[in-house]
C-alpha positions as CSV (number, residue, x, y, z in Angstrom):
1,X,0.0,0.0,0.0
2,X,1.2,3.7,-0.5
3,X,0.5,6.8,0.4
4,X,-1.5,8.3,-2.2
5,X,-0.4,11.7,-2.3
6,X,3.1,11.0,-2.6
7,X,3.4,7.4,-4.5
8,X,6.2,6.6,-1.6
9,X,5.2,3.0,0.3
10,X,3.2,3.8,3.3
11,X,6.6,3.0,6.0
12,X,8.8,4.5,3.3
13,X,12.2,6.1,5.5
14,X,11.1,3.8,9.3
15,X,14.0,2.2,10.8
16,X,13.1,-0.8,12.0
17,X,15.4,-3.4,13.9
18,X,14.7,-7.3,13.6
19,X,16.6,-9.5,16.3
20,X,15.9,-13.2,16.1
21,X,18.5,-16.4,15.9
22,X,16.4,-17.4,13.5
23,X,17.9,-17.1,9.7
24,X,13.9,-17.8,8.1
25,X,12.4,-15.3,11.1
26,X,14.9,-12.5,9.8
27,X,14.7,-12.9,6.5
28,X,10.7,-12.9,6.2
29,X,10.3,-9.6,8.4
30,X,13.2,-8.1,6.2
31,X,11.8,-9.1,3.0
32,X,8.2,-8.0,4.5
33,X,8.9,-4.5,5.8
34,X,11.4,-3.9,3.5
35,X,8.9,-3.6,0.2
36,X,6.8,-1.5,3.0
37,X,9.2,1.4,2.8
38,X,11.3,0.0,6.2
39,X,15.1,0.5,6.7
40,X,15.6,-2.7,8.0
41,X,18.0,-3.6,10.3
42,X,18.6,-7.3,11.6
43,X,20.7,-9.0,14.8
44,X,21.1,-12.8,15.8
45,X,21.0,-12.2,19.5
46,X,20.4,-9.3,22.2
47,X,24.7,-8.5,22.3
48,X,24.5,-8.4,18.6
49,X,21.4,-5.8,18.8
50,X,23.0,-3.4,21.4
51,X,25.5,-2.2,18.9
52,X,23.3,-2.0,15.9
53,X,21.0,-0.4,18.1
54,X,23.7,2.5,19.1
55,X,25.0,2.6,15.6
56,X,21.5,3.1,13.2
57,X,19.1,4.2,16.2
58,X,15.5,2.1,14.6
59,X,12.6,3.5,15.2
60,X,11.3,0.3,16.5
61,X,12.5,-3.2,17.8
62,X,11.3,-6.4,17.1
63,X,12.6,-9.1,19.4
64,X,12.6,-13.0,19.7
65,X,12.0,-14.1,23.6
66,X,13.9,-17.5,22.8
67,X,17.5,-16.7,21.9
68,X,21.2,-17.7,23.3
69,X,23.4,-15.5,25.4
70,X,21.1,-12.4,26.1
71,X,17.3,-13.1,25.6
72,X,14.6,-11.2,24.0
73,X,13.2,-10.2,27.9
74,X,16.9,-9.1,28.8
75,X,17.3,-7.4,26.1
76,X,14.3,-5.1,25.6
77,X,15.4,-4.9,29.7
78,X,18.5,-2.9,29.3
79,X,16.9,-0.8,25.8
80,X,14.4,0.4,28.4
81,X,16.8,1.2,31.1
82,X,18.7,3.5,28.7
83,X,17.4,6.9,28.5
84,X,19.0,7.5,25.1
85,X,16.8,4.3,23.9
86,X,14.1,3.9,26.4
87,X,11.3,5.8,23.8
88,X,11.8,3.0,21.2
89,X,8.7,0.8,20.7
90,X,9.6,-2.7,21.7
91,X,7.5,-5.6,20.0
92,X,8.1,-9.3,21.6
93,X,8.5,-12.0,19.5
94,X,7.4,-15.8,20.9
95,X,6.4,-19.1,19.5
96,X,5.0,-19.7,22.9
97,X,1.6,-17.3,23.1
98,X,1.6,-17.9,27.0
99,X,0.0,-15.4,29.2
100,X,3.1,-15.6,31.4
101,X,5.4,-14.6,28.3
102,X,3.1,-11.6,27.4
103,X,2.9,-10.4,31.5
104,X,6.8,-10.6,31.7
105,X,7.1,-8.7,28.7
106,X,5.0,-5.8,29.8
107,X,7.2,-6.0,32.9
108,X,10.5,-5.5,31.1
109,X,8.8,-2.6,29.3
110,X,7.6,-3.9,25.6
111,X,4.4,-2.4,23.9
112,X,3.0,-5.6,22.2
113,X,3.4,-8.9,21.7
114,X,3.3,-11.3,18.7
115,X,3.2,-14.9,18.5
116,X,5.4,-16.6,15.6
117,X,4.5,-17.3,12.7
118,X,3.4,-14.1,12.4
119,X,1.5,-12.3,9.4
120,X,2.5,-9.5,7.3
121,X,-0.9,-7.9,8.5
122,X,0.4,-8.8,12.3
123,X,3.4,-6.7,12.0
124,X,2.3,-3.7,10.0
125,X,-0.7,-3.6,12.5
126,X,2.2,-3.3,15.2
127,X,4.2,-0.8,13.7
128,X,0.9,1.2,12.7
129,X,0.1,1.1,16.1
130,X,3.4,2.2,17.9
131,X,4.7,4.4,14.6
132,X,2.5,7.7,16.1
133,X,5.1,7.6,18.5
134,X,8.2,7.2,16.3
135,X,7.1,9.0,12.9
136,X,9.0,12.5,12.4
């Protein structure tokens, strides 16, 4: 979809992070967002995030729960605990759609959850619905 008035895709210009230790999971929200306009941004694992995080500054994060070294609740943890970072939307990522998961998420800080697979209407939806706070 684009915006009618200028022909640009609707998300043209968002910066959008995607962490997941998942190859297919990365590649599908790239390929996804990308023809949506996104910058797209991926990471294998929360360490791998922090730096890409510092370096491009997204507009929003997408995180997997399930990963090695540094998980998805530790690291949407320490984005919130940074004031430089703390305004980015955080969107969990789980194959598990537990009410547990969801209710630690919200207490680390993230603004919605999605349960893998996920849709391309799932993750516009949650961008549309966090971008008011991101768009410039």
């Amino acid at each position: 979809m684009e915006n009618l008035a200028t022909n640009e895709p609707r998300l043209a210009g968002l910066k959008v992070l995607v962490i997941d230790d998942s190859k297919t999971i990365r590649r599908t929200a790239e390929t996804l967002l990308t023809k949506e306009g996104c910058e797209v941004f991926t990471a294998v694992d929360g360490f791998d995030a922090l730096s890409k995080i510092a370096d491009h500054q997204p507009d929003i994060v997408f995180v997997d729960i399930m990963m090695p070294r540094l998980d998805g609740y530790q690291t949407c943890s320490l984005i919130k605990h940074n004031k430089v970072f703390r305004s980015i939307p955080v969107i969990m990522l789980s194959s598990k759609d537990g009410l547990f998961d969801r209710a630690r998420g919200r207490i680390v800080g993230s603004e919605h959850y999605l349960t893998k697979p996920f849709t391309k209407d799932e993750l516009l939806s949650a961008i549309e619905t966090h971008v008011g706070q991101v768009v410039r």
